[in-house]
Structures are given as structure tokens and as C-alpha cells.
C-alpha positions as CSV (number, residue, x, y, z in Angstrom):
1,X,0.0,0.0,0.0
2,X,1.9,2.8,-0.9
3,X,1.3,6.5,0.2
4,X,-2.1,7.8,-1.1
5,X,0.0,11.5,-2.0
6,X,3.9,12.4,-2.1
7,X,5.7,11.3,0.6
8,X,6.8,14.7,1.6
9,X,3.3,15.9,2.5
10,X,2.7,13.9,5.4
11,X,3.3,15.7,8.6
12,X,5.3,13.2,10.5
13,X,7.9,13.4,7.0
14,X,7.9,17.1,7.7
15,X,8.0,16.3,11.2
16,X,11.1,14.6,10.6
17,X,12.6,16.5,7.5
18,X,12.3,19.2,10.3
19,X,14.4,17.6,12.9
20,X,17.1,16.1,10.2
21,X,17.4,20.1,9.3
22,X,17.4,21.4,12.9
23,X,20.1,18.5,13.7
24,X,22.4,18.7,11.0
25,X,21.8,22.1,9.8
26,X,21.0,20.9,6.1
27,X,18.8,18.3,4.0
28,X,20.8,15.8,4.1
29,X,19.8,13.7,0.9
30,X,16.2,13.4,2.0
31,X,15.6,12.2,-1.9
32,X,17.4,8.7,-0.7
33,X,16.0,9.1,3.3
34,X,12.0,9.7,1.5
35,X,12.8,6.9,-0.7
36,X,14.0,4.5,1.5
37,X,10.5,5.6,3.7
38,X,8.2,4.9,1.2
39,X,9.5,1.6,0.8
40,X,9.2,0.8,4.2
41,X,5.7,2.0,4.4
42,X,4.5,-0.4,1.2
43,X,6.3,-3.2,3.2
44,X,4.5,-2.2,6.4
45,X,1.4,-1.2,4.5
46,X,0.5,1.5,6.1
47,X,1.4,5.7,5.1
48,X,3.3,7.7,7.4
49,X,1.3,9.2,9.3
50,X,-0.3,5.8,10.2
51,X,3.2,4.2,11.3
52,X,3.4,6.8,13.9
53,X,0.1,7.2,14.9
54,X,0.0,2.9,15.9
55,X,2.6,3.9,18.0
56,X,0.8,6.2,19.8
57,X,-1.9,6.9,22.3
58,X,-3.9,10.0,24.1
59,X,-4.1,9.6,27.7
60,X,-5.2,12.6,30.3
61,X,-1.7,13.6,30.4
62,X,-0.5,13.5,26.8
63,X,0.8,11.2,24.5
64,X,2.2,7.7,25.4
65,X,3.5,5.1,23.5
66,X,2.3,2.0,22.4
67,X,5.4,-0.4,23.4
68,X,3.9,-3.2,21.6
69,X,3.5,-1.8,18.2
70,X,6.9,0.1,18.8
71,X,8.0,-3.5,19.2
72,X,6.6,-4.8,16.2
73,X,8.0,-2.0,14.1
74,X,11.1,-2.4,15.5
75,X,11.2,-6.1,13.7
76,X,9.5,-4.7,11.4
77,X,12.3,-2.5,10.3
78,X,14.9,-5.4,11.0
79,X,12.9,-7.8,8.2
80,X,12.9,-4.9,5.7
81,X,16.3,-4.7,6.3
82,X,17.3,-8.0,5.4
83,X,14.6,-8.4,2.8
84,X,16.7,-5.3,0.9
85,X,19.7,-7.7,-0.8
86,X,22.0,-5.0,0.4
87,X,25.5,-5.4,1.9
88,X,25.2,-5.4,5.9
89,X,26.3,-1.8,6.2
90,X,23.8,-1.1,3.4
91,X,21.0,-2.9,5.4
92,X,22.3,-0.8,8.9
93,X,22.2,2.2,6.8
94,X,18.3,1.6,5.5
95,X,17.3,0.6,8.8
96,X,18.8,3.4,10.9
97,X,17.0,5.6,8.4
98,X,13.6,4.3,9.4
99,X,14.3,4.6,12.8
100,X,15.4,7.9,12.2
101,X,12.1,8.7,11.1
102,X,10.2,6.7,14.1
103,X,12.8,9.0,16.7
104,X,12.0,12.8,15.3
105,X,8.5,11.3,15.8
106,X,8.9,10.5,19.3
107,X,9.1,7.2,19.1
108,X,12.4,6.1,20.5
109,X,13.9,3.4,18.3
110,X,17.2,1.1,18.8
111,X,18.9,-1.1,15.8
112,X,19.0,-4.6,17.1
113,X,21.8,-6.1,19.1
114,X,22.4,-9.0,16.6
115,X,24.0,-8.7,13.2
């Protein structure tokens, strides 16, 4: 299911354009980083917005997250970084890119202790 409009318009990608930017100072090749997003999201099957929004919940005092779905995208991430053919470092590289995108969304994220 891929995004139902360009990747950039979803608010958690400017969300987390915004962050890269603030962090770095500069776009850093957010062409390849958008990319490498919307394949994720037709492998999760879900748009932006969505991914992050799973991982939340409103309670009285805010937002919380959902640790089980933060779990699940967590191996999420890890099968769609094997499933890429790429080198190992290529495969870190993709998947620390989608958890870059889960963190400037407030959803902490850690790459896997194996491989």
C-alpha cells in the first residue's frame, strides 16, 4: 500500500525533515531518506502518518507510546532490512533511516543487538 499522496506531504515526513534540518543544519539527501521511507511503508502497509500514529496513544496527560507496536516495528524494520539484498552496512544504513524517522516522531527506536 503505498502512500495515497507524495511522501513529503505527510506531517510526521515534515516532522522529521524538520528535525534532520534542525540536527544537522541541512537536508541531508532526503531524496534517498523519502525513498527508502516509502518503501518501508508499502512493506508495512501503512502511510506515514499511520506508522506513527500505531505507535501512539492520548491519555489525560498526553501522548504515550504503544510499546507493543513500537515493538513490532522495531522487527518490522529489521525484516525490511534483510529483505533489501543490500550489503550489511547497506541494510544498517536503511534501517537506521527508518528509525530515524520513528525518533524525530517521538518514538524512540534502537537497531537490534544482533548482526
Amino acid at each position: 500500500m503505498a502512500p495515497e499522496k507524495p511522501i513529503a506531504d505527510y506531517e510526521t515526513v515534515q516532522t522529521w525533515r524538520s528535525g534532520l534540518r534542525e540536527q544537522w543544519g541541512e537536508d541531508l539527501d532526503m531524496a534517498l531518506r523519502s525513498s527508502a521511507l516509502e518503501r518501508f511503508c508499502d512493506f508495512a502497509g501503512k502511510d506515514p502518518d499511520a506508522l506513527i500514529a500505531e505507535c501512539t496513544r492520548e491519555v489525560e496527560s498526553g501522548k504515550r507510546i504503544r510499546i507493543k507496536a513500537r515493538r513490532e516495528y522495531s522487527e518490522k524494520i529489521a525484516e525490511f532490512q534483510a529483505a533489501s539484498g543490500s550489503t550489511l552496512l547497506a541494510q544498517r544504513k536503511l534501517g537506521n533511516t527508518i528509525r530515524s524517522f520513528f525518533i524525530h516522531n517521538g518514538i524512540f527506536m534502537q537497531a537490534g543487538l544482533s548482526g
